[in-house]
N, C-alpha and C positions, 0 to 999 in steps of 0.2 A: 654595343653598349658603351655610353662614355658618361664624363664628368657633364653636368647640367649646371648652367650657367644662368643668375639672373639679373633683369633688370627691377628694379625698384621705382614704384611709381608715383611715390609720395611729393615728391616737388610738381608732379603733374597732374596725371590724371586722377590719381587719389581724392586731392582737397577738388577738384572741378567734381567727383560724383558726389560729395558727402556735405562741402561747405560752399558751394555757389562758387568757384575757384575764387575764393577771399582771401586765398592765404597770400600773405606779406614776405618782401624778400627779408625784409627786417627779423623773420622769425624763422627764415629759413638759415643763413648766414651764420649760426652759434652752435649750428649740429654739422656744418660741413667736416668738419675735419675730422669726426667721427665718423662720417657716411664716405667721405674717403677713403678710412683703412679698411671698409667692411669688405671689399673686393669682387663688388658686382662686375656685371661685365659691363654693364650700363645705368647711368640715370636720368630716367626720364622727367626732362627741368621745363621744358617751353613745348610750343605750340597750343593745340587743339584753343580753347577759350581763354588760354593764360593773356594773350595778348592783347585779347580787347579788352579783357577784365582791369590787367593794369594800367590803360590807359581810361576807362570809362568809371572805372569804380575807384581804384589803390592810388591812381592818378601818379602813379610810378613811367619810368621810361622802361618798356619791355628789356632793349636792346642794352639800357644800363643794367637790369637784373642779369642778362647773359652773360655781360661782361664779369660782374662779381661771383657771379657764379662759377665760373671758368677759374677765375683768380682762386677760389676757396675751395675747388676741389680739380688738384694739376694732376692725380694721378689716375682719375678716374672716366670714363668716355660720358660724355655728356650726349642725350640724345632728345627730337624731338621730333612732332609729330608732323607732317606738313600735306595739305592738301591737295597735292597733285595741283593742278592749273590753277584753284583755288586759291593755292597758300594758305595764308591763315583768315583769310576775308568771305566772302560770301557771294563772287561773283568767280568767274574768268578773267583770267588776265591774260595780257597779251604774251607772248615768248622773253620778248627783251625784259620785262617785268621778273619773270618767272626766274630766269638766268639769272639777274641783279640779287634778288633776293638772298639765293642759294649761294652767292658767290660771298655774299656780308654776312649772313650765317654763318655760311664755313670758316669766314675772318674771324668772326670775331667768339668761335668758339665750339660750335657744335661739329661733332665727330659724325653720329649714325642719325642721318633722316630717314624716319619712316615715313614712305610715302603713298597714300590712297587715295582712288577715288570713291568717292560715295557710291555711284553708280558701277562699278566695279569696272569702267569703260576703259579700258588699259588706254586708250590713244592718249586721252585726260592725263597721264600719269610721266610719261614719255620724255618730255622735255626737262620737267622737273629730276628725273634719273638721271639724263646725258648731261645736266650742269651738277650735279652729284659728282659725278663720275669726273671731273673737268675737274673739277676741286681739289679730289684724292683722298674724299671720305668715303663712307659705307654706305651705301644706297640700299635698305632695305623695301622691298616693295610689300605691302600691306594688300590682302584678300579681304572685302570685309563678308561676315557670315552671317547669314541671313536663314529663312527656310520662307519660301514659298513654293508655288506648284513648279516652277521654271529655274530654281537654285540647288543643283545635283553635283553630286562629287564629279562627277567628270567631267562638270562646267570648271569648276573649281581647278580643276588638275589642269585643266586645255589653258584656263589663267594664268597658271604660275608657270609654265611651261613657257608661253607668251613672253612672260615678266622676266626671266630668266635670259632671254632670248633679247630684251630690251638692255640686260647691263646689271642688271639687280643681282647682289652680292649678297642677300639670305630673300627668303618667304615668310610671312607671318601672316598668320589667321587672326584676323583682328573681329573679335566675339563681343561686339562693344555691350549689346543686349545681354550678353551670360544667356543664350540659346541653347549652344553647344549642350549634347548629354554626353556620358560617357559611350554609349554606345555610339554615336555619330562622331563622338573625338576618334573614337579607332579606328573607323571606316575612314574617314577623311584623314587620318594623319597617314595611317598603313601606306593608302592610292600616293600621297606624297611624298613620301620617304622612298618608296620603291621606283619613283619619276623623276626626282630630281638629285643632282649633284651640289646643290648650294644647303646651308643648313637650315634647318623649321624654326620659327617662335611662334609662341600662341600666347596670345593678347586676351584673358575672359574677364569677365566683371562676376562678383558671386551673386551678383541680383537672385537666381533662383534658387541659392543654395549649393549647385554641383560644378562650381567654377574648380574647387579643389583635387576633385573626382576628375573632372576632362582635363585638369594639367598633370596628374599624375598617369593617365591614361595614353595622354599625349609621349611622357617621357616615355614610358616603358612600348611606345610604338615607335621612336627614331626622330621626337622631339628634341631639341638639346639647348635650348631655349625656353625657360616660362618669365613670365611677367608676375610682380606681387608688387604689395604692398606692407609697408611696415603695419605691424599690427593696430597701433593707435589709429591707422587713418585705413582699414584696413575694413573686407566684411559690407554686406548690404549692397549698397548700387554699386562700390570701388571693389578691389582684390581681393582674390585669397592671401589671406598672414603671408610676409616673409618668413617670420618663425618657426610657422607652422610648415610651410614647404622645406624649410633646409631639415626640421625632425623628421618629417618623413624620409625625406631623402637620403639621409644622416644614415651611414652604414652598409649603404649598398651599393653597385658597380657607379650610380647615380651621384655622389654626394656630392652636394655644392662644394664643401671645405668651408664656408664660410661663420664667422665665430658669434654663436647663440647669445655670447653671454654682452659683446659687443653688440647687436641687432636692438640687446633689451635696454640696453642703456639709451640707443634712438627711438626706442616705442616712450620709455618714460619721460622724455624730451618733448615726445611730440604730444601725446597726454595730456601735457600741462598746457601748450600751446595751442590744443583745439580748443580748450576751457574759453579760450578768449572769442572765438567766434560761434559761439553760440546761438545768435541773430542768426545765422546763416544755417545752419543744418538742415541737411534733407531732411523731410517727414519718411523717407522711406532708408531708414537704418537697419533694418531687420530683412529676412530671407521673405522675395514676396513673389510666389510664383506664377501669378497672374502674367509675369514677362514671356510667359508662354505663349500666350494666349494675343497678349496687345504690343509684344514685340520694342518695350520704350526701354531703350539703354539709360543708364546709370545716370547721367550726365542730364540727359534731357529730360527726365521725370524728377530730377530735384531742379531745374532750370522752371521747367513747367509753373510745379509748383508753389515757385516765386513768383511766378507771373500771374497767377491765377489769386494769391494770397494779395499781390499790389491792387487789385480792381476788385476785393470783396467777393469773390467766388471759387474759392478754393473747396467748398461742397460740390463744386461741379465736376472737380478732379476724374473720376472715376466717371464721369458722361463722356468724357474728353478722351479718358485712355478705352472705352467702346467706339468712339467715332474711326481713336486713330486705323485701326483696318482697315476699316472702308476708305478714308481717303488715301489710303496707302495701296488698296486694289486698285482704284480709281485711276489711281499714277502708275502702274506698272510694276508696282511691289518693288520699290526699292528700298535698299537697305538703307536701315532708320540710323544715320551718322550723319556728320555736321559737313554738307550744310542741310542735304536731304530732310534731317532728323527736324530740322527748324520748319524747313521748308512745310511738311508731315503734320509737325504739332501747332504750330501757326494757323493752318488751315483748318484742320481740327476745332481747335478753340473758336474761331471765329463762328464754326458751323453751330454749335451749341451754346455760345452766347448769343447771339443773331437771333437762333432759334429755327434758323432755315440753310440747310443746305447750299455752301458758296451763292448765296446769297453777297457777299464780298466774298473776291478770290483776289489775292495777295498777287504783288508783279511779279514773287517768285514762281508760281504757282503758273502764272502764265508764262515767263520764261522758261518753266521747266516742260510747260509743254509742248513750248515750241523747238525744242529739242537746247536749248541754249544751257544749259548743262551737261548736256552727253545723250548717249543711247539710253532709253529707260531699259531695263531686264525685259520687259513684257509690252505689248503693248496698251496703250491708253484707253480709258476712257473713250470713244470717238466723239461722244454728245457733251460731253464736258471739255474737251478739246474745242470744236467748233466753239462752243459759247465762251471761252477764253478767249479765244486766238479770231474772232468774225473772220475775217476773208483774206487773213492771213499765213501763208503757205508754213509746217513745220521746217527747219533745217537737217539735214540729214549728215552735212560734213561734220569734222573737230570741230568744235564751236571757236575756239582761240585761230582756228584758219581764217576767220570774219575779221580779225583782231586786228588794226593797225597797230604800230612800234606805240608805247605808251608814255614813255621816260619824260620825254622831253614836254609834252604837254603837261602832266602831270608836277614837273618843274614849274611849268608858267603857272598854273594855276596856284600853286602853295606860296611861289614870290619868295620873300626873304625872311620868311617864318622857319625858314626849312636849316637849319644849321652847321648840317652834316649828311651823309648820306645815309646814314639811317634815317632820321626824320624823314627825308626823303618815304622810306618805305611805311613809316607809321602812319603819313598821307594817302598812301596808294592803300593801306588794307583798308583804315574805316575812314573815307573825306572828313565827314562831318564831325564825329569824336576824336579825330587825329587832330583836325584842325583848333577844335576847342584847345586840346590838349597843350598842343605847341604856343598856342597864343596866351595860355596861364600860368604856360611855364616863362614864357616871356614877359609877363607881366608880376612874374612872381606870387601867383594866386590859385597854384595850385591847392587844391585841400581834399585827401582820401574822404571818404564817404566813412563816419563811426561806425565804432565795433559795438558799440548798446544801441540798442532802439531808442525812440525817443521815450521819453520817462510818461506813461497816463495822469489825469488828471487826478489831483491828493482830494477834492473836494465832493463828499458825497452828496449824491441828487435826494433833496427831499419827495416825498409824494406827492403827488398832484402838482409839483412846478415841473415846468421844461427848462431849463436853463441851458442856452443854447446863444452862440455867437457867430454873425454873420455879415455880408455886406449888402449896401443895396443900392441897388441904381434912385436917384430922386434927379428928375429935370436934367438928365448929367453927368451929375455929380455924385461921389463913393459915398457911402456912409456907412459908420461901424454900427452893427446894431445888436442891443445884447437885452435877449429877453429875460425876460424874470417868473416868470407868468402866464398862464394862460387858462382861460376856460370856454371848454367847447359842448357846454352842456345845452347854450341854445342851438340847435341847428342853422335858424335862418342868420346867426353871424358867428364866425367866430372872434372872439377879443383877445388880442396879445395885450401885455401888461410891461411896455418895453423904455429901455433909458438910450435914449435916442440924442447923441453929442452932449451926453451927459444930463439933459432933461427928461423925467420921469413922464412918460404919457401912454394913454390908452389908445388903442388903434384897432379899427376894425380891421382884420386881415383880406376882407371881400375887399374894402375898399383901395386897402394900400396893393394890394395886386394889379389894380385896376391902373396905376400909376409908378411904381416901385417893380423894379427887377431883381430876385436876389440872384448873388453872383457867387460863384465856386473861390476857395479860398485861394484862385490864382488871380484872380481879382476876373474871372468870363463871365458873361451870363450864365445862370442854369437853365437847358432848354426847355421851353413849352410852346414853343409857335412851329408849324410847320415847315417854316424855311431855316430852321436852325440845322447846322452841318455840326456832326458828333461824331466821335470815334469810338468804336466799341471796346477799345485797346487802350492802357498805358502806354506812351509811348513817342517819338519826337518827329517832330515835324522836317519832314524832308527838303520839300519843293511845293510852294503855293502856284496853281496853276494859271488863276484867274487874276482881273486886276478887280479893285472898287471900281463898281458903275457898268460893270461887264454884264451882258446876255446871257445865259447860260439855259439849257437844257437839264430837264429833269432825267437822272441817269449820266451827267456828262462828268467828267473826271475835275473836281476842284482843289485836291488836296491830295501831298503823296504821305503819309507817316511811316516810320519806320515801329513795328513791335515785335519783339525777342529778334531783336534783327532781321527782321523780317520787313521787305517795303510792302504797303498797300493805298490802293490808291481809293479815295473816298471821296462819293459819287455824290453830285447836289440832290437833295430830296423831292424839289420840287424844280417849274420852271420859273424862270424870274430876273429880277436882277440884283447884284450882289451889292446888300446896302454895306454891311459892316464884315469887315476882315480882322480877326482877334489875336490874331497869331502871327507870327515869323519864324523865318527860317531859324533850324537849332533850338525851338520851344518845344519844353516837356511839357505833355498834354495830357488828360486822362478821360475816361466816360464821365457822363454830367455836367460837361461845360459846354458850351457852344463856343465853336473855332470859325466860325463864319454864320451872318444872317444875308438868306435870299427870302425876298419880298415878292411876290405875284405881281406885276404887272398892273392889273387891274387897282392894287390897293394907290397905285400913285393917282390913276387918270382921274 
């Protein structure tokens, strides 16, 4: 029995389950110095989606918040989350990548990298330890906890045994879902405690409610390490209370030491400061035990639910958290964490808005098949493999062994956008939003994304008008067009009653179809012809594949978009050739516009 030591997840992982990781350094920066003297033994401040968030959303520099954060709290271990090969991105990176990263991290401020793989493939993990350990920080290596037919405590144990044996200086059960019950926190902590010589933390989310129960379970099994959260930001998809663990704890061989009445002075700090992000809030703030059942950690069921709210289907929510198993069977039952978790629900979503089973399957989805992420737990699908992968053989090595050095390319491509060597690395995690990023800081035009929604319209709809604004193609040419009116009582026409560049006139709607295209408020067509290319996804344009005037094949790849970071690649609907191109690279795009028109053949000759 000893003293239990915690880390605080509020600069982290907290605001990424509960507020879309929107929280600002700006609001973190006026409570350091209180969350300094509280005498965690860590604070968990960056990684997991802090990084893309502040470069895609906050349009902050990541590596400037680490900086000021290090500055505003000097007596405290700063810790972060880091993806094994991953890092903080969505792909594999090469080793010289890997090394680079951990070496500017550990400069420029973080003490304890937690490190995991998704797929739990210790080789994934490996590199990122031995430039840890080069550093002269704490290399924690991360288990993530899953339950499938093939995920057994003595998998678990043979892991950290492994991990241990790589350089890792503690083990942590990373419970991202809140799976964990009490009775499996005692089985699996006992088997570790009595196996290994380095000390336990255990990482839960209270998503099902019994996050509090398996960390107190945990201590009193040889724990000495939990994870929380202050109370404001605490509960639902994020932690168990800080609070609430040190009172437990408070009195017996266990006790934090750490001071209650200090803790509450940072809950009523933080309080006030979620007030402001209010736009952002999970829908799932309360205990939902269905995480049983569909296995979706904290993080990705309020992530989800933003994405499905952006494209008008967020009733679908719960079709989406039934699919996720089966596409998670499908794949070898891997543990639902970042990038996997994306990988999981990306696919998911697609199947049940489609309306058909990988009907589109995402590049992750095929990468992940072809082993380019690691070893899956189980194995695959084999009929969903083939029609991924056609006649293309899986890989069986480290995926990063395929990896040429990546630095120096990676240099050429970003040119003199690149500042310092961090920029550097904000290029290598996301090209396309690093890129933006650097070039509007250089142009002085960055702008965070508001904390209010846009304000609704003050003017109520009378009955029987539509009042409705739009644009429309005429000969060419845009037009704004703003109806007033309308009556659909004859069937064989209908009559809009519309002020068209300011002159009021009557318009039969058969007719103006027949000549007029209306266009989505990004100024696209909306589609209705059968060579129009759509996306079923909010979400930005990758890579255009084809040129104006090109061939193409019905089925053939013409467009890569990126949604919830997630690449896919979307297929021409018919065969023909490609009259109109409506998109560029780095355009945010949504369902109901057309991003490309292919023409049949036939309609030219």
């Amino acid at each position: 029995m000893s003293k239990v030591y915690i880390t605080d997840t509020v600069l982290r992982d907290a605001h990424q389950s509960l507020i879309a990781t929107r929280l600002r350094t700006e609001d973190m920066l006026p409570i350091c110095d209180h969350l300094d003297r509280v005498g965690y033994w860590s604070l968990e401040v960056w990684g997991g989606a802090t990084f893309d968030a502040c470069l895609r959303f906050l349009k902050e520099d990541p590596w400037e918040r680490l900086r000021k954060l290090r500055r505003a709290l000097p007596h405290t271990r700063l810790q972060m989350l880091l993806r094994g090969q991953n890092l903080l991105g969505y792909r594999h990176y090469s080793d010289d990548v890997v090394r680079e990263f951990v070496r500017l991290a550990a400069k420029e401020g973080i003490d304890v990298f937690r490190i995991f793989d998704a797929l739990n493939d210790i080789r994934n993990m490996e590199t990122a330890i031995k430039a840890v350990k080069e550093a002269g920080k704490h290399a924690q290596a991360a288990i993530c906890y899953t339950v499938s037919p093939v995920h057994t405590v003595d998998l678990y144990v043979e892991q950290a045994l492994a991990l241990v044996d790589m350089g890792a200086d503690s083990i942590a059960i990373k419970d991202m879902a809140g799976l964990l019950t009490p009775a499996a926190t005692t089985e699996l902590i006992s088997s570790l405690w009595s196996s290994l010589t380095v000390p336990l933390h255990i990482h839960s989310h209270a998503t099902s409610g019994l996050a509090e129960m398996c960390e107190l379970k945990a201590v009193e099994h040889g724990c000495t390490h939990i994870d929380t959260a202050i109370s404001s930001f605490a509960g639902g998809t994020s932690h168990p209370a800080t609070e609430s663990m040190v009172v437990a704890l408070r009195g017996t061989p266990y006790d934090t030491g750490l001071d209650l009445e200090l803790l509450q002075e940072i809950a009523a700090y933080f309080a006030e400061v979620r007030k402001k992000y209010r736009r952002f809030e999970s829908e799932f703030t309360g205990v939902d035990t269905r995480v049983q059942v569909n296995q979706v950690p904290g993080g990705m069921m309020s992530n989800l639910a933003k994405q499905l709210e952006e494209q008008g289907a967020l009733d679908r929510i719960l079709d989406v958290f039934d699919e996720i198993p089966r596409v998670r069977r499908d794949l070898g039952y891997p543990p639902l964490v970042t990038p996997t978790s994306q990988i999981v629900g990306t696919q998911a979503v697609l199947n049940v808005i489609t309306g058909e089973r990988y009907k589109s399957i995402t590049n992750e989805v095929k990468r992940y098949l072809q082993g380019g992420y690691g070893r899956p737990p189980a194995p695959v699908d084999p009929d969903l493999q083939r029609r991924a992968l056609g006649p293309e053989l899986p890989i069986e090595c480290r995926p990063a062994d395929l990896l040429s050095p990546e630095l120096d390319k990676l240099r050429a491509e970003i040119g003199d956008l690149v500042e310092s060597e961090t920029d550097l690395m904000i290029y290598a995690m996301f090209p396309e939003v690093g890129r933006t990023f650097l070039k509007e800081r250089r142009e002085g035009r960055l702008q965070p994304e508001p904390l209010a929604p846009p304000e609704a319209p003050s003017q109520p709809v009378e009955r029987g008008e539509v009042p409705t604004e739009f644009k429309v193609f005429v000969h060419g040419e845009v037009y704004d067009v703003h109806i007033t009116g309308a009556n659909f009582n004859d069937q064989r026409h209908r009559r809009f009653y519309i002020t068209l560049d300011g002159v009021p006139q009557e318009v039969d709607l058969e007719v103006l179809s027949g000549y007029r295209r209306a266009v989505a408020p990004s100024g696209r067509p909306v589609p209705g012809k059968p060579g129009d290319v759509v996306t079923a996804m909010p979400g930005n344009i990758v890579d255009i594949l084809v040129r104006l005037g090109d061939k193409v094949s019905a089925g053939q790849g013409v467009l890569v978009t990126e949604a919830m970071k997630m690449e896919a690649e979307i297929q021409a609907p018919i065969s023909g050739t490609v009259v109109a191109i409506h998109v560029e690279k780095g355009d945010r795009v949504n369902p109901n516009e057309v991003l490309m028109e292919i023409r049949e053949d036939s309609v030219f000759a």
